[in-house]
C-alpha positions as CSV (number, residue, x, y, z in Angstrom):
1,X,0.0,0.0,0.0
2,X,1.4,3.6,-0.9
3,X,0.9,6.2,0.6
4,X,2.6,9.3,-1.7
5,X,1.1,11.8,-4.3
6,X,-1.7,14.5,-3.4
7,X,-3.5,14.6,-7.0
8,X,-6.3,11.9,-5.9
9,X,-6.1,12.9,-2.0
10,X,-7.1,16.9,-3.1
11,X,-9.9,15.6,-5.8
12,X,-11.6,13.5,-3.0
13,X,-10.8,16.5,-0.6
14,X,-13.2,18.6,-2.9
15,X,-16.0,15.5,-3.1
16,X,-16.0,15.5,0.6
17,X,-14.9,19.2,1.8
18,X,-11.9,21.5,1.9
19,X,-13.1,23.4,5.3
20,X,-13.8,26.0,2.9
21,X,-17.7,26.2,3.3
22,X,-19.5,27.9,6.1
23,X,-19.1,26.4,9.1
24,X,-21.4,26.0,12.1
25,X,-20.9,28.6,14.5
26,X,-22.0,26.4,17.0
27,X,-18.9,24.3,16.4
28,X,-16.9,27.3,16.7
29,X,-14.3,27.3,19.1
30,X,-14.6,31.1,21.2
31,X,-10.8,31.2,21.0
32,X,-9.9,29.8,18.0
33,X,-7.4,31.6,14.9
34,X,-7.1,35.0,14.7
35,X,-8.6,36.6,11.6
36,X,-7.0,40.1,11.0
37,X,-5.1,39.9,7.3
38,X,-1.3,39.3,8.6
39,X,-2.7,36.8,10.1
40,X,-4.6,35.1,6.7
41,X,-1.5,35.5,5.2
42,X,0.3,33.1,7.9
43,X,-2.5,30.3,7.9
44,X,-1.3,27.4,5.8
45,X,-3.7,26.6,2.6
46,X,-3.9,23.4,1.0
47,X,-0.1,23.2,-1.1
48,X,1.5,24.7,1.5
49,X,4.8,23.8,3.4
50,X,2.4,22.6,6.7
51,X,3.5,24.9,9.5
52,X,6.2,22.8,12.0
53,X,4.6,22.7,15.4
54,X,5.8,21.4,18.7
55,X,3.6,21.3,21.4
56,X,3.3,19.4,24.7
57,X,1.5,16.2,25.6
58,X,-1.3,16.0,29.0
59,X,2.3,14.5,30.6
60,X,4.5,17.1,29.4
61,X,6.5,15.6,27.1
62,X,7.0,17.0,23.2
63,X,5.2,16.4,20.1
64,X,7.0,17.7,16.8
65,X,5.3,17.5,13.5
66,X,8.7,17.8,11.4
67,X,10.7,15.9,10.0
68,X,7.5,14.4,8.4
69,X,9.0,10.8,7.1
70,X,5.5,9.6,6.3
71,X,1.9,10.9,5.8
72,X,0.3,12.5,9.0
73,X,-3.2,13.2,9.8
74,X,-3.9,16.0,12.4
75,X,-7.0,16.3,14.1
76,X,-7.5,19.6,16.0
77,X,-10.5,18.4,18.0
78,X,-12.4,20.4,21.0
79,X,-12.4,17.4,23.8
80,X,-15.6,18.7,25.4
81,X,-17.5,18.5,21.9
82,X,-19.7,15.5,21.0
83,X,-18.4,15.7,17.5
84,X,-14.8,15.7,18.5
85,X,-15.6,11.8,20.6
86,X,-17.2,10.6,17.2
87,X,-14.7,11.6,15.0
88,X,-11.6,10.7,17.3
89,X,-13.5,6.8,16.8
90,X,-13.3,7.2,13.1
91,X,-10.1,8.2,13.5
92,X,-9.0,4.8,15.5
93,X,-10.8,2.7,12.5
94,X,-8.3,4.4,10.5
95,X,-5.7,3.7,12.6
96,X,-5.9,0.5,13.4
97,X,-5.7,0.1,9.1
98,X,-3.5,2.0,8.3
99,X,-1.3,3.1,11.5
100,X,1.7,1.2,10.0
101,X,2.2,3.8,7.0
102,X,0.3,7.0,8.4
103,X,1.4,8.9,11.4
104,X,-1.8,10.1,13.2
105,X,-1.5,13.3,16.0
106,X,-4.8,14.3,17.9
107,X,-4.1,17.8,19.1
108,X,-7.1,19.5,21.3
109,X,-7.7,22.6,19.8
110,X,-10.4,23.8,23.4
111,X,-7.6,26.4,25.2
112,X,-9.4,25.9,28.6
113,X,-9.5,22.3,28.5
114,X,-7.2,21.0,31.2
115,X,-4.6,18.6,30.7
116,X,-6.4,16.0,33.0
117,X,-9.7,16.8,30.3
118,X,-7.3,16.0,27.4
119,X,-5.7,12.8,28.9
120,X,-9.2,11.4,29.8
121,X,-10.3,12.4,26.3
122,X,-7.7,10.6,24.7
123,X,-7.7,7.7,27.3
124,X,-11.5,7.2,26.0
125,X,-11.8,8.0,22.5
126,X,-8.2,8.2,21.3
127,X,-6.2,5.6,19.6
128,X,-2.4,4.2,20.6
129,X,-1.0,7.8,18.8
130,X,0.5,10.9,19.8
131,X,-1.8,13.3,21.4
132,X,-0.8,17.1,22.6
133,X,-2.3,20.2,24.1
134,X,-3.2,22.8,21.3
135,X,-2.3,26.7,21.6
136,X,-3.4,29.8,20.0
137,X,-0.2,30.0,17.6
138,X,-0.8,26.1,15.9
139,X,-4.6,26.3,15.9
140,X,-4.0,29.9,14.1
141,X,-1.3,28.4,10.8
142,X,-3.9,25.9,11.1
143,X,-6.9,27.8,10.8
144,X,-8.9,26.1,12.9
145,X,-12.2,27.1,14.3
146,X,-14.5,24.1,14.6
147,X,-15.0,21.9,16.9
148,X,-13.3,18.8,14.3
149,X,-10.4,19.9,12.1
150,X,-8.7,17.2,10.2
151,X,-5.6,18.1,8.1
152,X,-3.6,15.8,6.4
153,X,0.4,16.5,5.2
154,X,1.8,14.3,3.0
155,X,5.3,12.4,3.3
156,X,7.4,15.3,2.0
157,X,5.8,18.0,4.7
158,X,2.8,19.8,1.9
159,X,-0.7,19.8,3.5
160,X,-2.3,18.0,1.2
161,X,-6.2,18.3,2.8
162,X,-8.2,20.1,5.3
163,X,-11.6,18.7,6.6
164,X,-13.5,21.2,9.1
165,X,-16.7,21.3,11.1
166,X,-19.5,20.3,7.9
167,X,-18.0,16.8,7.5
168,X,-19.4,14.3,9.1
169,X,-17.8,11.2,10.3
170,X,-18.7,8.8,7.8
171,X,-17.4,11.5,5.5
172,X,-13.9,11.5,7.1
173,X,-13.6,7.8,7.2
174,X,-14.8,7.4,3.4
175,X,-11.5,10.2,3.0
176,X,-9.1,8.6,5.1
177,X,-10.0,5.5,3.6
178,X,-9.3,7.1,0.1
179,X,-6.7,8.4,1.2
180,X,-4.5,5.1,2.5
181,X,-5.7,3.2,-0.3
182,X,-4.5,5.2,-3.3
């Protein structure tokens, strides 16, 4: 199974969603990425270089996106929404796939979550994967104001795919499905 290219990946983004359609404000996140223009020009857009990040775990250890060595999915997830416990189970399904040749990362994206909130979040719904507090800077490159944000960087460090708040799970396993299989 290979894992490498973006052409199929970013036609199935656009069958599914790019995060580019309205999104629910009730999904917003009350602290999420700033939006004055220096700022847009800063956020990473599908094609991009994806923004390095390193950002500590509930235990407070470090997670480093970069060097990417093989494709990673993100999920920027709000641990006290509903949505965020569904998709983090689609996102297991996935791993448990395709975990060998994907690197997954869950990083909550709710700033006054605690840490004890994140590690019984990912203790429930996470998978065996890396999972890290979020903070204003990452969710901001990220652009990230949902509830659910899935972005996916291919083996060579381009974001490939962004999946916000109007996607529903069975949406985002049907994509990361796509995605592993092409």
């Amino acid at each position: 199974m290979q894992l490498s290219g973006g052409i199929a990946l970013a036609g199935m983004a656009g069958c599914i969603g790019r995060g580019d359609e309205e999104k629910d404000p009730g999904d917003a996140n009350d602290k999420g990425s700033p939006k004055d223009e220096d700022d847009e020009k800063k956020r990473a857009k599908t094609g991009d270089d994806a923004p390095d990040f390193e950002l500590e775990t509930p235990d407070g250890e470090k997670v480093k996106l970069k060097p990417v060595e093989k494709p990673t999915v993100v999920m920027f997830v709000d641990v006290e929404k509903e949505a965020g416990r569904t998709h983090s189970e689609k996102l297991v399904d996935f791993h448990e796939k395709h975990g060998d040749y994907a690197r997954v990362i869950t990083v909550n994206s709710n700033l006054d979550a605690s840490k004890d909130d994140v590690r019984e979040f990912h203790g429930k719904y996470g998978g065996d994967w890396e999972c890290a507090m979020g903070n204003l800077d990452t969710i901001g490159k990220y652009d990230v104001d949902a509830a659910v944000a899935l972005r996916v960087i291919d083996e060579h460090g381009e974001l490939v795919a962004r999946l916000d708040a109007a996607v529903s799970a069975s949406g985002i396993q049907m994509f990361l499905d796509a995605y592993a299989e092409r």
